[in-house]
N, C-alpha and C positions, 0 to 999 in steps of 0.2 A: 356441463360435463364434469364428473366429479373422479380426478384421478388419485385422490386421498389428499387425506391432509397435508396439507403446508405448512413446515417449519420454516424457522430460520435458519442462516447458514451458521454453522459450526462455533464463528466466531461470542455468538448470541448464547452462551454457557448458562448465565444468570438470570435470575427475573429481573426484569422491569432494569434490563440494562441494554444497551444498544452501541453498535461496533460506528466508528468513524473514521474515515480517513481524512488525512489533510494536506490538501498539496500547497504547491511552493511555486507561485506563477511566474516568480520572476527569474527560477533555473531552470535553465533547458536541458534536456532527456543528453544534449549533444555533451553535456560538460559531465553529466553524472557518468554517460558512458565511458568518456577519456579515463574519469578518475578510478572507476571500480571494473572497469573490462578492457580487453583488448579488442580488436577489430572482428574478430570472428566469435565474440561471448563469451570468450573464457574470463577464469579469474587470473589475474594478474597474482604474481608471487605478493606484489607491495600495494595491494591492493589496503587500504586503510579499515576495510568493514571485515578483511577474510577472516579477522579469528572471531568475529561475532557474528558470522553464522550461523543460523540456530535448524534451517529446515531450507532443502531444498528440491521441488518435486515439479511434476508435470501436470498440465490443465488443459483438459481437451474438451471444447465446447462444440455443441452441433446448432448452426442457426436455420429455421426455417421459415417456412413461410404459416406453420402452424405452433412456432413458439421456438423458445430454447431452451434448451436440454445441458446438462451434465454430463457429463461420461464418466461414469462410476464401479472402477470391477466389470467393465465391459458391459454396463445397463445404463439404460439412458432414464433419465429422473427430468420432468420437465421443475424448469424455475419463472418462476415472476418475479421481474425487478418492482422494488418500489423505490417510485422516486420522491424525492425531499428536495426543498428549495436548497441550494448551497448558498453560504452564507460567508462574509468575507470579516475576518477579523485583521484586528491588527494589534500586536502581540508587542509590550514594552519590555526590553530584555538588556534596557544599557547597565541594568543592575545586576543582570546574573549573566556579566559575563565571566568568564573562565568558569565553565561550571562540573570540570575536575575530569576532561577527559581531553587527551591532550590531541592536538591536529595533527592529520597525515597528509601524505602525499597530495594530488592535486597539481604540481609541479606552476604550469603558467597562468593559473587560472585568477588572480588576482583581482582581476579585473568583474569578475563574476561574484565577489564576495558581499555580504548585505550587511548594508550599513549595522550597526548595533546598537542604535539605538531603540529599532522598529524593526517588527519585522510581518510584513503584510501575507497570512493566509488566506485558504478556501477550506472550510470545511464541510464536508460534504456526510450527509446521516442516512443517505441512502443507503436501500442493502436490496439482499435478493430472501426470496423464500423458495424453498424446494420441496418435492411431494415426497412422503415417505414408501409411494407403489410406481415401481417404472415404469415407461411406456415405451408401450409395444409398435406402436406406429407410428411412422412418421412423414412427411412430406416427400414427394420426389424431389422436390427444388428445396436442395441446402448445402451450405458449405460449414465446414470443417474450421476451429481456431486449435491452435497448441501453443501453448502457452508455459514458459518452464519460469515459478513464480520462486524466489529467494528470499528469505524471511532472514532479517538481522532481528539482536536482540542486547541488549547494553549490558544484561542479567538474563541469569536465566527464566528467574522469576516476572520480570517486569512484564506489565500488561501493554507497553508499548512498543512498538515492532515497526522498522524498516522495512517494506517491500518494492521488490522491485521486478517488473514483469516483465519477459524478453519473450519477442517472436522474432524467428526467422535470426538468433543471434544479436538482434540490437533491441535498445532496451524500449519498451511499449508504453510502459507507466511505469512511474515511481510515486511512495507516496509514505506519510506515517500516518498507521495504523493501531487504534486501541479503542477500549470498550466505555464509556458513561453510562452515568447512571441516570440524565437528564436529556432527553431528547431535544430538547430545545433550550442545547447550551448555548450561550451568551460568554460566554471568557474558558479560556484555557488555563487550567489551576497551574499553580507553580511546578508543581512535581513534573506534571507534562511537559510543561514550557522547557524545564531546562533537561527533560532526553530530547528534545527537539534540536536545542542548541548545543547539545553535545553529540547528537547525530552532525547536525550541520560542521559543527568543528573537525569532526573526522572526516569528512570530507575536505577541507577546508574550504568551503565559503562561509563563512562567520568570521567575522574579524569584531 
């Protein structure tokens, strides 16, 4: 069945470049919550990330039992994930640290902080592709996601990006997000390495 061509999602600007996210196995969605929301999803006034929000919108997905959809301007665009092995690095950062952005709030969280001399991720090269013709049909049997995603950003300009994804008011994933130019990277360049660590600083788990 041929519902048009498949692009990549938005993030995918460049040729022969490719969007990754990288998560953080050893913080729990429970501490990022405390630090940057209150109990019912708001932003907190002293919140460490508020003035480096860059975008914050809504994401509504339709699952079924004949694929999943987009919801876009009220049209539905089918997507196909593609999946990539995630691959675990581990990131040597006792040399950068203090890397010029100074730590916020977080209050008792101390104890959650990652050591600095290492710091063990997941990066993950998956993505999704979406059709450029919507479709008009869809399954009886499907349910509905909403999704309100929050993009931080250190610069305006920088290609790496803080998200964080909340359903139902508490937070669903978090994660940093940016583009390479190698799909089968092997190390995380310096420049990356340290908005990682000065994401993490603001939060304060980086010590």
């Amino acid at each position: 069945m041929n519902r048009g061509k498949a692009i990549r999602n938005k993030l995918d600007s460049k040729p022969n470049s490719y969007p990754i996210k990288i998560y953080f196995p050893t913080i729990s969605r429970d501490i990022i919550q405390q630090t940057v929301f209150d109990n019912n999803g708001r932003k907190g006034n002293t919140s460490p990330l508020l003035k480096y929000l860059v975008n914050e919108n809504m994401k509504t997905i339709l699952y079924g039992s004949t694929g999943i959809f987009d919801v876009v301007d009220n049209n539905l665009y089918q997507v196909l994930p593609i999946d990539r092995p995630v691959k675990e690095l581990t990131i040597t950062t006792k040399d950068d640290k203090g890397s010029g952005v100074g730590g916020g709030g977080g209050g008792g969280n101390k104890s959650m902080k990652i050591n600095s001399a290492v710091l063990n991720v997941l990066v993950d090269s998956s993505y999704t592709k979406r059709y450029t013709t919507p479709s008009f049909q869809i399954s009886y049997d499907y349910h509905i996601e909403k999704l309100k995603i929050n993009t931080y950003k250190l610069t305006p300009n920088s290609n790496t990006r803080f998200v964080i994804e909340l359903k139902n008011n508490k937070i669903h994933d978090f994660y940093i997000q940016t583009i390479v130019s190698e799909i089968n990277i092997v190390e995380i360049n310096t420049f990356l390495k340290k908005d990682i660590i000065s994401f993490l600083t603001l939060l304060n788990l980086y010590r």
